[in-house]
mmCIF file of the N, C-alpha and C atoms, coordinates in Angstrom:
data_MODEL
# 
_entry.id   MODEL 
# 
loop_
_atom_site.group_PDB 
_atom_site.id 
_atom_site.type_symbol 
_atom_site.label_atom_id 
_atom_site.label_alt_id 
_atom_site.label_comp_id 
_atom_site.label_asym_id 
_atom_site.label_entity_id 
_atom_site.label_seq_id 
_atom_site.pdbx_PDB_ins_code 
_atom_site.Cartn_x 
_atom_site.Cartn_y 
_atom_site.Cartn_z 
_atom_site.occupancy 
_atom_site.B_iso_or_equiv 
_atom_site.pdbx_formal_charge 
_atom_site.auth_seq_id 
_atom_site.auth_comp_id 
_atom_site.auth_asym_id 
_atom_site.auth_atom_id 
_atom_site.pdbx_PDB_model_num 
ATOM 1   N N  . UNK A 1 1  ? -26.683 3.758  27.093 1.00 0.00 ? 1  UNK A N  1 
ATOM 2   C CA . UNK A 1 1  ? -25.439 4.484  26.967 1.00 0.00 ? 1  UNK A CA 1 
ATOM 3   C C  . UNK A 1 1  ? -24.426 3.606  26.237 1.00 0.00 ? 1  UNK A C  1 
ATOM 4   N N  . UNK A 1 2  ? -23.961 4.139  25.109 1.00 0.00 ? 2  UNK A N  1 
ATOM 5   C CA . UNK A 1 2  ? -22.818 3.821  24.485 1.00 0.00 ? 2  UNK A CA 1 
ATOM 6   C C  . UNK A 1 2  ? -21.769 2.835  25.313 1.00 0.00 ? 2  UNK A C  1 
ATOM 7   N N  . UNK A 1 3  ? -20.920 1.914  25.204 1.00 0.00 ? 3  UNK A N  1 
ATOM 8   C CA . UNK A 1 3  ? -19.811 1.500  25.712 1.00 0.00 ? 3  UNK A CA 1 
ATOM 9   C C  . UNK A 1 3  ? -18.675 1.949  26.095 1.00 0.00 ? 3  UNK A C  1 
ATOM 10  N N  . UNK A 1 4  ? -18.451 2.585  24.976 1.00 0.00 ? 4  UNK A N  1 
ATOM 11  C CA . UNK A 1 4  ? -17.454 3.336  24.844 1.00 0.00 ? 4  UNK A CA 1 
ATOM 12  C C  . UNK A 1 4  ? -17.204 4.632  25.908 1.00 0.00 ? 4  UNK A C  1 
ATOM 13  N N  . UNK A 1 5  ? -18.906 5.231  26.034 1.00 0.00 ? 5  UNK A N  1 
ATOM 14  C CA . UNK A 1 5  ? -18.868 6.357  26.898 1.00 0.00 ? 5  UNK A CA 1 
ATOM 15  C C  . UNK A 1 5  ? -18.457 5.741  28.574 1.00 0.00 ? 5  UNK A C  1 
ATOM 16  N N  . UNK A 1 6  ? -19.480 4.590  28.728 1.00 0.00 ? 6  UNK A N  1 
ATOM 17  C CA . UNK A 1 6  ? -19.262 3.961  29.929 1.00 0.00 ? 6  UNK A CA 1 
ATOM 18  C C  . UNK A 1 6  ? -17.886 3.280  30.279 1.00 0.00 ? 6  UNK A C  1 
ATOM 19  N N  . UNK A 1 7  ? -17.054 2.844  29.710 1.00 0.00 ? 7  UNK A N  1 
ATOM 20  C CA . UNK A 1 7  ? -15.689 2.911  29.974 1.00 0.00 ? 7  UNK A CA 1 
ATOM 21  C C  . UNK A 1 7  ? -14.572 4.286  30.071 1.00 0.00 ? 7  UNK A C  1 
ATOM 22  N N  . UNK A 1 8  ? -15.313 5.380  29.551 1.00 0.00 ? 8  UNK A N  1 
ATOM 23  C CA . UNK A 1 8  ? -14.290 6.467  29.482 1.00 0.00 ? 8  UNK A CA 1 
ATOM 24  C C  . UNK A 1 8  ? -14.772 6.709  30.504 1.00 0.00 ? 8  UNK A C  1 
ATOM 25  N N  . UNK A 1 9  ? -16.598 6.746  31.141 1.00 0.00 ? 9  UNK A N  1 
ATOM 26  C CA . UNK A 1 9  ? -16.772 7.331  32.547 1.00 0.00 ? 9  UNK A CA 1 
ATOM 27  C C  . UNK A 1 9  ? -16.155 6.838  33.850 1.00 0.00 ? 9  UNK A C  1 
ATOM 28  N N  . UNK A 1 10 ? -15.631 5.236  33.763 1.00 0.00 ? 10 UNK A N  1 
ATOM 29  C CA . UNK A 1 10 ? -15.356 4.446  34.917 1.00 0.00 ? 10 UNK A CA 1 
ATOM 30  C C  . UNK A 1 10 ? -13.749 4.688  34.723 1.00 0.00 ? 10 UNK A C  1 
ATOM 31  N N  . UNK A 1 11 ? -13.067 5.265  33.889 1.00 0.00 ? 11 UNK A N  1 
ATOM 32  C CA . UNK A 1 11 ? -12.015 5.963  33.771 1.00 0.00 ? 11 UNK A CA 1 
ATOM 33  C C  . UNK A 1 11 ? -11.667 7.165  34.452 1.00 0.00 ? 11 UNK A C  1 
ATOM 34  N N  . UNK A 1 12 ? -12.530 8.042  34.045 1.00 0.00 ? 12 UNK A N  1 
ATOM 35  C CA . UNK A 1 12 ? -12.474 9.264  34.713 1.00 0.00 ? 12 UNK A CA 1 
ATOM 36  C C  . UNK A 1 12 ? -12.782 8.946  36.092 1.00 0.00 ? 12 UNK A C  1 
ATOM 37  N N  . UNK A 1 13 ? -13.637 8.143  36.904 1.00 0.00 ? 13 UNK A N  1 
ATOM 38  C CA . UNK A 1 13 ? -13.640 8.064  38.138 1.00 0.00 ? 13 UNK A CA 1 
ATOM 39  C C  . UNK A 1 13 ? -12.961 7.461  38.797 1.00 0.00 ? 13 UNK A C  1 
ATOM 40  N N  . UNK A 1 14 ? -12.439 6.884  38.340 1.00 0.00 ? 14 UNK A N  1 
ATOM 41  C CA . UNK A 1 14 ? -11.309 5.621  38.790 1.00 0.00 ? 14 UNK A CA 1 
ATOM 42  C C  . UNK A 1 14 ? -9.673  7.081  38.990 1.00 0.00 ? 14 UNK A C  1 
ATOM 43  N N  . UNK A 1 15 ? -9.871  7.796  37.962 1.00 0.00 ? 15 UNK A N  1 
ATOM 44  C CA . UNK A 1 15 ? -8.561  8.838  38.129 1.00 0.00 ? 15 UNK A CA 1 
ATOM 45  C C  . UNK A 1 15 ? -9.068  9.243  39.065 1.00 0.00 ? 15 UNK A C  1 
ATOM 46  N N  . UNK A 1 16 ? -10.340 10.220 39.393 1.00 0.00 ? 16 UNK A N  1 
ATOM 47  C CA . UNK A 1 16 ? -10.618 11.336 40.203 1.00 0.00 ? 16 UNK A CA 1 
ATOM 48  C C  . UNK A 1 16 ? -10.621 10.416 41.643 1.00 0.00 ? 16 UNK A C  1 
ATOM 49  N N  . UNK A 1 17 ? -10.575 9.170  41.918 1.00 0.00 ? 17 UNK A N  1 
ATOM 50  C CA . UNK A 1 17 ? -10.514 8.797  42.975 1.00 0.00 ? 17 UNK A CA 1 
ATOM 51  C C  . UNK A 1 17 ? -9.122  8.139  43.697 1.00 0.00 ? 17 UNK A C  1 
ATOM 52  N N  . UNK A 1 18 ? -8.680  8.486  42.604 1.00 0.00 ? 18 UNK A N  1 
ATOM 53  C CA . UNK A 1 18 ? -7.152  8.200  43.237 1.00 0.00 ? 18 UNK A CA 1 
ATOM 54  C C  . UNK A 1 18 ? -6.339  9.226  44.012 1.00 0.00 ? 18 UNK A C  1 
ATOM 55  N N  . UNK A 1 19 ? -7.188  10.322 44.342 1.00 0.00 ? 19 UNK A N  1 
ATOM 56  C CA . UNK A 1 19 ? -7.050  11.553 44.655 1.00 0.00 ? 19 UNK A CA 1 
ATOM 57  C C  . UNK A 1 19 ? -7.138  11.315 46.060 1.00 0.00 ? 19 UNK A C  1 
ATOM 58  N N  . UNK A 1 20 ? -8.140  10.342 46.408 1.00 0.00 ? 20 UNK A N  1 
ATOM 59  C CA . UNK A 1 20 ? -8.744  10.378 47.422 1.00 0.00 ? 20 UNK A CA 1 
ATOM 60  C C  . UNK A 1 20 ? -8.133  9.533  48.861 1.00 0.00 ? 20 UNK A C  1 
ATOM 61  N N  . UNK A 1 21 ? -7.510  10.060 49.910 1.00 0.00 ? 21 UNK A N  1 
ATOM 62  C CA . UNK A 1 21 ? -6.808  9.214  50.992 1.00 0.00 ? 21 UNK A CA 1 
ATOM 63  C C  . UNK A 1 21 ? -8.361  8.603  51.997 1.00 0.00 ? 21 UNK A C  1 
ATOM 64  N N  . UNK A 1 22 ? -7.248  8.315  53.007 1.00 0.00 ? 22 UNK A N  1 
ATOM 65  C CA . UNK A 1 22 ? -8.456  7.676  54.123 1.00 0.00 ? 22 UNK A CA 1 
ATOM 66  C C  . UNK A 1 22 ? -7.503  7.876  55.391 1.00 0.00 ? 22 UNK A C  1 
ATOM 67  N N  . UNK A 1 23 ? -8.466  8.393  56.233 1.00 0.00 ? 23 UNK A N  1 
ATOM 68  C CA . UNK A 1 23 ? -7.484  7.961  58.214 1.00 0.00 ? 23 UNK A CA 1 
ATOM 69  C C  . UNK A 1 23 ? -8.346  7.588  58.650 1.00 0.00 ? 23 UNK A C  1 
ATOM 70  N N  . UNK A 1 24 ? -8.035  6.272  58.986 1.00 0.00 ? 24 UNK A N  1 
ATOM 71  C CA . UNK A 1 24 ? -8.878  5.368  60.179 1.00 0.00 ? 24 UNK A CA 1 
ATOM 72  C C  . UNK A 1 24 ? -8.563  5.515  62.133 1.00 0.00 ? 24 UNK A C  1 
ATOM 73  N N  . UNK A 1 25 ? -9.749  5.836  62.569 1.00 0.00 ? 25 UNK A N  1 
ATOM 74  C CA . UNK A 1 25 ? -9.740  5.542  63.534 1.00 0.00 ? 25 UNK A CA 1 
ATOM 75  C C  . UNK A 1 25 ? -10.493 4.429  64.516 1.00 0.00 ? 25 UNK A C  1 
ATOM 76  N N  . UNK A 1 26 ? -9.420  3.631  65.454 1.00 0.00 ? 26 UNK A N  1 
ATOM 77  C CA . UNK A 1 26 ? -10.754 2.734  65.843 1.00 0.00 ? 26 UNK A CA 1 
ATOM 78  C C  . UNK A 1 26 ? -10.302 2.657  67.543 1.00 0.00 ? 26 UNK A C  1 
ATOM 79  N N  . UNK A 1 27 ? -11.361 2.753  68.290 1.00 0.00 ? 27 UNK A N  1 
ATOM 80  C CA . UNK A 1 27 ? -11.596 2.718  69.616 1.00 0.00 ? 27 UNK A CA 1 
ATOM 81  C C  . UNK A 1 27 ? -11.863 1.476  69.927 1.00 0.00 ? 27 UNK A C  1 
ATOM 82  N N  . UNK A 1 28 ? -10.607 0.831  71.151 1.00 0.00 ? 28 UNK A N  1 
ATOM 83  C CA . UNK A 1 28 ? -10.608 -0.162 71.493 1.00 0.00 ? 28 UNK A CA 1 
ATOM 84  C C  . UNK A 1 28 ? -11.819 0.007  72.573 1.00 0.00 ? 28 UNK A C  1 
ATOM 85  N N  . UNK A 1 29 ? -12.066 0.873  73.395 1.00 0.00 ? 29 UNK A N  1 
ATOM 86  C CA . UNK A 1 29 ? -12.954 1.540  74.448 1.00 0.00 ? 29 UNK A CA 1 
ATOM 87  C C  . UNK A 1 29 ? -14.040 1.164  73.949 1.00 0.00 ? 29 UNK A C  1 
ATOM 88  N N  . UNK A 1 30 ? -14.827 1.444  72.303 1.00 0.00 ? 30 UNK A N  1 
ATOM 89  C CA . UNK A 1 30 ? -16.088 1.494  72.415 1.00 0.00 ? 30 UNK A CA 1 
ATOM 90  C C  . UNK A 1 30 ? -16.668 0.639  71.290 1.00 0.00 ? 30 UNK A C  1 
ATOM 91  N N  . UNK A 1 31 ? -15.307 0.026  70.651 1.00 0.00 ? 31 UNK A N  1 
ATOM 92  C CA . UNK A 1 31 ? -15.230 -1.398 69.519 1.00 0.00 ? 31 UNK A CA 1 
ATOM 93  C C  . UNK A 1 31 ? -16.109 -0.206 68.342 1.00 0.00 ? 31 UNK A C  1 
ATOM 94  N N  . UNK A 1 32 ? -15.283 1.165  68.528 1.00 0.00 ? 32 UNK A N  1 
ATOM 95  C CA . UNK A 1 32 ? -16.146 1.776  67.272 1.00 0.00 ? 32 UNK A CA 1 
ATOM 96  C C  . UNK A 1 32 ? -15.015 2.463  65.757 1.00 0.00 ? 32 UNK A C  1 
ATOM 97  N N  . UNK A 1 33 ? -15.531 2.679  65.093 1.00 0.00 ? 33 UNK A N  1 
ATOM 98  C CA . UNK A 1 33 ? -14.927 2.810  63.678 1.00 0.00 ? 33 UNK A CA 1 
ATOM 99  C C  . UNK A 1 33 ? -15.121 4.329  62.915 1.00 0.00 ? 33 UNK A C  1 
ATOM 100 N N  . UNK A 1 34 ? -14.501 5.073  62.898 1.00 0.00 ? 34 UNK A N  1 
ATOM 101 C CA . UNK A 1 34 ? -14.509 6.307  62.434 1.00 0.00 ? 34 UNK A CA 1 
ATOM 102 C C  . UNK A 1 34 ? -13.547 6.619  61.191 1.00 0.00 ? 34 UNK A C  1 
ATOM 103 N N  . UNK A 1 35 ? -14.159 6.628  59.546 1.00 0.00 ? 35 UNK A N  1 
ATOM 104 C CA . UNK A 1 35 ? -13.118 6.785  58.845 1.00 0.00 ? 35 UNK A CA 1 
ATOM 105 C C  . UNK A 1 35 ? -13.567 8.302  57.934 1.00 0.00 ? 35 UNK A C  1 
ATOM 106 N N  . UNK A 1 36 ? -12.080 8.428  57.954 1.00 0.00 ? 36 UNK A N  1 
ATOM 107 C CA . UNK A 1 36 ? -12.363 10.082 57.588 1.00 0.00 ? 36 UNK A CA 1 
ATOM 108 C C  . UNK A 1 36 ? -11.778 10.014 56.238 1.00 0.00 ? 36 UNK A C  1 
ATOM 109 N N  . UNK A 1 37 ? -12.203 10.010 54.937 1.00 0.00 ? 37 UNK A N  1 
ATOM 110 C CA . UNK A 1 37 ? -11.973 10.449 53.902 1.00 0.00 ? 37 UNK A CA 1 
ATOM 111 C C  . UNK A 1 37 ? -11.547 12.001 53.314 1.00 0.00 ? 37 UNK A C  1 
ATOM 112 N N  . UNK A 1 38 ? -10.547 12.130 52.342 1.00 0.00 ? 38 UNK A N  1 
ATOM 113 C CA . UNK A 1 38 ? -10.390 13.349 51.900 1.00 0.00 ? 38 UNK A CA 1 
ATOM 114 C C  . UNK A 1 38 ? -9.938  13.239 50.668 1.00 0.00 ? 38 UNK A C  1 
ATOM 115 N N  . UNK A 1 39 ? -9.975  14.951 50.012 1.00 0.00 ? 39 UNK A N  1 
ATOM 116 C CA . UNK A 1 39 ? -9.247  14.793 48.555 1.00 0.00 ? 39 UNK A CA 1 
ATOM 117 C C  . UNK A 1 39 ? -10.362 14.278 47.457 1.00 0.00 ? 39 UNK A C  1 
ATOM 118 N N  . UNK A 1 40 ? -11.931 14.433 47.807 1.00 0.00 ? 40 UNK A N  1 
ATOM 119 C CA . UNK A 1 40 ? -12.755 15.062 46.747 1.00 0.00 ? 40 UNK A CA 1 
ATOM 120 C C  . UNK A 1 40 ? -12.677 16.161 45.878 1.00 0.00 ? 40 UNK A C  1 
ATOM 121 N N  . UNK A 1 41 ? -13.201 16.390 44.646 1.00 0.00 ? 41 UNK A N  1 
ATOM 122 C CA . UNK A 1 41 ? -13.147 17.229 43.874 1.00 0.00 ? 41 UNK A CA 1 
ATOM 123 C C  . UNK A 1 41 ? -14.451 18.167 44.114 1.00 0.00 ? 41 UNK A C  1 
ATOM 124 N N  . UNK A 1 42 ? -15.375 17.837 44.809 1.00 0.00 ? 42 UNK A N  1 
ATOM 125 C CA . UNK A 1 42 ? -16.375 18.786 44.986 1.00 0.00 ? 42 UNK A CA 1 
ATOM 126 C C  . UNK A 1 42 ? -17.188 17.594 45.993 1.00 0.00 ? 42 UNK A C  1 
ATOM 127 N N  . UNK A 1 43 ? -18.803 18.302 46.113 1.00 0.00 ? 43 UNK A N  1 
ATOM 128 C CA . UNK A 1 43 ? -19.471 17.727 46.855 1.00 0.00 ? 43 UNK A CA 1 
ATOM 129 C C  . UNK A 1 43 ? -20.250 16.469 46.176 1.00 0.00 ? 43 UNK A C  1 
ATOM 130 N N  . UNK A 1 44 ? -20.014 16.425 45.291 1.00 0.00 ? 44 UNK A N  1 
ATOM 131 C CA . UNK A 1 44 ? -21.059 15.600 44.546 1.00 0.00 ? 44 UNK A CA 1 
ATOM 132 C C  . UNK A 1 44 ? -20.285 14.146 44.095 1.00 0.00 ? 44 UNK A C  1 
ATOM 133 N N  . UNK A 1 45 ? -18.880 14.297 44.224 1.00 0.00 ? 45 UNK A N  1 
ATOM 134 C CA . UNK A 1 45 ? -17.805 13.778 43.883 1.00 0.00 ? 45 UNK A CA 1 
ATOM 135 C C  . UNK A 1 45 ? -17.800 12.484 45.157 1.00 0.00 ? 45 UNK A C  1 
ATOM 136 N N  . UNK A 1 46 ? -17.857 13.088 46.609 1.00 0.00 ? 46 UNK A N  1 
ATOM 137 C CA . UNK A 1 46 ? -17.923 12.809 47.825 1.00 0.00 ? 46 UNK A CA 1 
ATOM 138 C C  . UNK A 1 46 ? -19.129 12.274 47.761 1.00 0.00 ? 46 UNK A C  1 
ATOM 139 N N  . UNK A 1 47 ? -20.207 12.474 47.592 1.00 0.00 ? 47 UNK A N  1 
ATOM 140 C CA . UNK A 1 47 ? -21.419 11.976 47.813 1.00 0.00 ? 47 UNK A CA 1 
ATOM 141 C C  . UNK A 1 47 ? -22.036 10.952 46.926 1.00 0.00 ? 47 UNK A C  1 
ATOM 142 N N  . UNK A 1 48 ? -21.723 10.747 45.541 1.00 0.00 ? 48 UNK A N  1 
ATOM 143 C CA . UNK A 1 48 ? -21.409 9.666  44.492 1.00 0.00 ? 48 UNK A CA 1 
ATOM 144 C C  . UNK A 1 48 ? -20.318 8.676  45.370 1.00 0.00 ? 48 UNK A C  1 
ATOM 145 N N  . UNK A 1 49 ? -19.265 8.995  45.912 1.00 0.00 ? 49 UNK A N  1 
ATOM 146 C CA . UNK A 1 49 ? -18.399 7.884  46.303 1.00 0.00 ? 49 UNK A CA 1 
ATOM 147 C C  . UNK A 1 49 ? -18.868 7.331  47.790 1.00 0.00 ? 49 UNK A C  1 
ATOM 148 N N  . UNK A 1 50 ? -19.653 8.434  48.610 1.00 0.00 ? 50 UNK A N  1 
ATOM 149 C CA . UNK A 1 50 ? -19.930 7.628  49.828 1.00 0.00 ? 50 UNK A CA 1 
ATOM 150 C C  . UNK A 1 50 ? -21.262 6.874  49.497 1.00 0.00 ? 50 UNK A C  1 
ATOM 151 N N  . UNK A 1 51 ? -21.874 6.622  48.450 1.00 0.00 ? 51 UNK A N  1 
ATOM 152 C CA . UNK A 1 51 ? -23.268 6.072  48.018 1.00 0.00 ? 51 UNK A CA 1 
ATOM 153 C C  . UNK A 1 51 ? -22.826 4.893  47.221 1.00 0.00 ? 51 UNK A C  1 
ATOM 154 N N  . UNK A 1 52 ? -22.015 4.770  46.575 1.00 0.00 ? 52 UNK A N  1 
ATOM 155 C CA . UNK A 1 52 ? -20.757 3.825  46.103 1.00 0.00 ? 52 UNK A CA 1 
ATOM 156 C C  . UNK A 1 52 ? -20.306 3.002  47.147 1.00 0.00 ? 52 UNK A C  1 
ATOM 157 N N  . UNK A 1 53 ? -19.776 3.300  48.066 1.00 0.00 ? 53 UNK A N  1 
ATOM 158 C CA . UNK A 1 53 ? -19.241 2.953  49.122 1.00 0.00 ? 53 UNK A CA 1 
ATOM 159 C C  . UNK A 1 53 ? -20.130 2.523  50.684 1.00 0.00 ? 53 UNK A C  1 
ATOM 160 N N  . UNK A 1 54 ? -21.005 2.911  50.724 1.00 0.00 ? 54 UNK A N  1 
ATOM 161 C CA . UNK A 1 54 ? -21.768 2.008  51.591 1.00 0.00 ? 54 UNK A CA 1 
ATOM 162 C C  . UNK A 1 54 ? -22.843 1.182  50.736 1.00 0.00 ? 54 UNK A C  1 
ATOM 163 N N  . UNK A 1 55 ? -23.149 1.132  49.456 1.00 0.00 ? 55 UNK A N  1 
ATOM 164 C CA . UNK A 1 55 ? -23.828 -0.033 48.296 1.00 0.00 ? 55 UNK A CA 1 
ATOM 165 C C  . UNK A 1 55 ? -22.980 -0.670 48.711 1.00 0.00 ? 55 UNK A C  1 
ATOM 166 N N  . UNK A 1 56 ? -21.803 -0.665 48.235 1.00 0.00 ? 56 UNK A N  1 
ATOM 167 C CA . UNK A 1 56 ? -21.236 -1.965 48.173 1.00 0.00 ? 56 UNK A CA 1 
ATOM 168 C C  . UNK A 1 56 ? -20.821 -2.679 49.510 1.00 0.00 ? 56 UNK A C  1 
ATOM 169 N N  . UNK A 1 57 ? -20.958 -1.990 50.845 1.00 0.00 ? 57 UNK A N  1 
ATOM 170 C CA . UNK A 1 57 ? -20.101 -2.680 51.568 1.00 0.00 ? 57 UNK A CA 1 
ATOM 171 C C  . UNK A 1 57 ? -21.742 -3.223 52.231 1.00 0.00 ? 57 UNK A C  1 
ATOM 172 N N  . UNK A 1 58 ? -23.212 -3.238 51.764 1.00 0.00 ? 58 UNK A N  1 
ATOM 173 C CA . UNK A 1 58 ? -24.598 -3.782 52.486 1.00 0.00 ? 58 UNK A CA 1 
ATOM 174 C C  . UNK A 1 58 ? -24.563 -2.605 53.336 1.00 0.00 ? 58 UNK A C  1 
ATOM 175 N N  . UNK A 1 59 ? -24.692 -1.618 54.092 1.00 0.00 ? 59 UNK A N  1 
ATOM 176 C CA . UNK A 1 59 ? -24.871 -0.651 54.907 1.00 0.00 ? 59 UNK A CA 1 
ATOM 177 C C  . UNK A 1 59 ? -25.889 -0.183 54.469 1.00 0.00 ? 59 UNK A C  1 
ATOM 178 N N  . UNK A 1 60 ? -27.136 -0.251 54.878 1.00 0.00 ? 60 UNK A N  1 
ATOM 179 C CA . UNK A 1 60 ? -27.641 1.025  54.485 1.00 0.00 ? 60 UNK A CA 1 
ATOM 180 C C  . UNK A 1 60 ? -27.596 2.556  55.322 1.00 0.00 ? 60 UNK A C  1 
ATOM 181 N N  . UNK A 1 61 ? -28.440 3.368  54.989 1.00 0.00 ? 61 UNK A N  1 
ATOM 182 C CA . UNK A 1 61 ? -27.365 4.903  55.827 1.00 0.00 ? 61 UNK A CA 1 
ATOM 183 C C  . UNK A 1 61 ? -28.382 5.679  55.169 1.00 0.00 ? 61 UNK A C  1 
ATOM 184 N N  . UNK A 1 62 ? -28.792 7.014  55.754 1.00 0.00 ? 62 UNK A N  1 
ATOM 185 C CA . UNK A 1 62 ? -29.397 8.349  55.011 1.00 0.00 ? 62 UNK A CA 1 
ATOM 186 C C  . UNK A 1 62 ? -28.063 9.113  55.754 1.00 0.00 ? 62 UNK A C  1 
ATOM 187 N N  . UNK A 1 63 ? -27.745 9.867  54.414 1.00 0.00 ? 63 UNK A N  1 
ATOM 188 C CA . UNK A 1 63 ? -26.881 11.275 54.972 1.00 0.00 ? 63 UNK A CA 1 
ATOM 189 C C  . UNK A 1 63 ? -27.750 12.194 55.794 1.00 0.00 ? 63 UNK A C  1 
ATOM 190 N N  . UNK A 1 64 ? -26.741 12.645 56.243 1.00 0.00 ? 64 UNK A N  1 
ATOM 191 C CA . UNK A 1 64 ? -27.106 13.730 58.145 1.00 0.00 ? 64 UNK A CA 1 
ATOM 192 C C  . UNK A 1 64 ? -27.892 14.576 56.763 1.00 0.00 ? 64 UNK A C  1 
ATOM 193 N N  . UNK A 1 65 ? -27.554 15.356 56.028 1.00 0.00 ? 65 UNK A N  1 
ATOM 194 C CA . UNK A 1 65 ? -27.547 16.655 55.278 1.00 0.00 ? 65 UNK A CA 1 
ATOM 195 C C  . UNK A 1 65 ? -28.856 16.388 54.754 1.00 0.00 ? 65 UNK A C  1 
ATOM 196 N N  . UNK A 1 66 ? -28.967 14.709 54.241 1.00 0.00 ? 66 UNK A N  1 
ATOM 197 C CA . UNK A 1 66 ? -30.744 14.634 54.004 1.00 0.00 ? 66 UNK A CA 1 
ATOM 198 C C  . UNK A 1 66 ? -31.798 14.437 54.663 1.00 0.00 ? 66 UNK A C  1 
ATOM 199 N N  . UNK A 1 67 ? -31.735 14.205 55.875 1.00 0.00 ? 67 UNK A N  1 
ATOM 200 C CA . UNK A 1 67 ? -32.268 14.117 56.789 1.00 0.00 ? 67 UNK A CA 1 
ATOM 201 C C  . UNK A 1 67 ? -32.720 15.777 57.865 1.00 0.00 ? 67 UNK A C  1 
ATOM 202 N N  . UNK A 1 68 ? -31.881 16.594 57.759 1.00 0.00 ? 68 UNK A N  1 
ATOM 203 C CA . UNK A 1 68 ? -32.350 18.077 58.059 1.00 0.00 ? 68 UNK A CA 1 
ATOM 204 C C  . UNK A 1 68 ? -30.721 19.062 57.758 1.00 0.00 ? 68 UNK A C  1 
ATOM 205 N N  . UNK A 1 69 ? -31.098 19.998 57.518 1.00 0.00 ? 69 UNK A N  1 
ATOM 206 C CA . UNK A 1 69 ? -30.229 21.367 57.010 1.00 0.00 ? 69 UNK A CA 1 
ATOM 207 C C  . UNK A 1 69 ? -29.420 21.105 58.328 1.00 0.00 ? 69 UNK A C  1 
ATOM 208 N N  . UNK A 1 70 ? -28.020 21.281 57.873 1.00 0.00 ? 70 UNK A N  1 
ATOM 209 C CA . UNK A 1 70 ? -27.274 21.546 58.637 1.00 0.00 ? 70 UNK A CA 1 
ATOM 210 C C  . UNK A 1 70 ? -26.122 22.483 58.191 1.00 0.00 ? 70 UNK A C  1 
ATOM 211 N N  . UNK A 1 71 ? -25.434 23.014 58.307 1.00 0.00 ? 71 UNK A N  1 
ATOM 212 C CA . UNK A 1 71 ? -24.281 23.953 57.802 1.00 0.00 ? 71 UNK A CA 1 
ATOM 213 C C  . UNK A 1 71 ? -23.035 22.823 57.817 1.00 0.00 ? 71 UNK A C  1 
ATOM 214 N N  . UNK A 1 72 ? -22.356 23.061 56.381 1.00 0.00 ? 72 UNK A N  1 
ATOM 215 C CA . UNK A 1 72 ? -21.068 22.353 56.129 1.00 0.00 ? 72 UNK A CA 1 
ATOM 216 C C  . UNK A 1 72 ? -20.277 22.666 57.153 1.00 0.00 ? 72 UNK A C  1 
ATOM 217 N N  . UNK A 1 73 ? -19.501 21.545 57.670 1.00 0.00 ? 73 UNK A N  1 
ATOM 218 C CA . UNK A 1 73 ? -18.327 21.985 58.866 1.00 0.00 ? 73 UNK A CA 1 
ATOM 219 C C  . UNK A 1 73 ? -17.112 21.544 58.121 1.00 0.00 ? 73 UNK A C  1 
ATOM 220 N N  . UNK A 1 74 ? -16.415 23.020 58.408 1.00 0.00 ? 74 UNK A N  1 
ATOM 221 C CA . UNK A 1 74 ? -15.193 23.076 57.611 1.00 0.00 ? 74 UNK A CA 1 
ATOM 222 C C  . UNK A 1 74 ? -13.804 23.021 58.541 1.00 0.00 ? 74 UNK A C  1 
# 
């Protein structure tokens, strides 16, 4: 891929993620960590950034959704 393309792409994601907040919750009770992201542009948007986002932090993880059908909770 071109350079040029690959800097306009890390552009465009870098905008579309500035979209994006965070609320942290953390339980002194159970020393546990719950963070709720919002302000994706679609699903794929969300799922590129949470695959992004646990790469980089060493986590590994399978999403619930790949692991068996579940219905989106809205």
């Amino acid at each position: 891929m071109d350079e040029k393309i690959k800097d306009f792409i890390k552009k465009v994601e870098k905008e579309r993620n500035r979209l994006i907040t965070a609320m942290v919750f953390i339980s002194e009770e159970t020393n546990g960590l719950v963070i709720h992201f919002n302000g994706f542009c679609d699903e794929h948007h969300a799922r590129s950034f949470a695959d992004r986002l646990m790469r980089n932090s060493g986590i590994e993880y399978k999403s619930i959704k790949d692991l068996m059908e579940l219905p989106t909770i809205h």
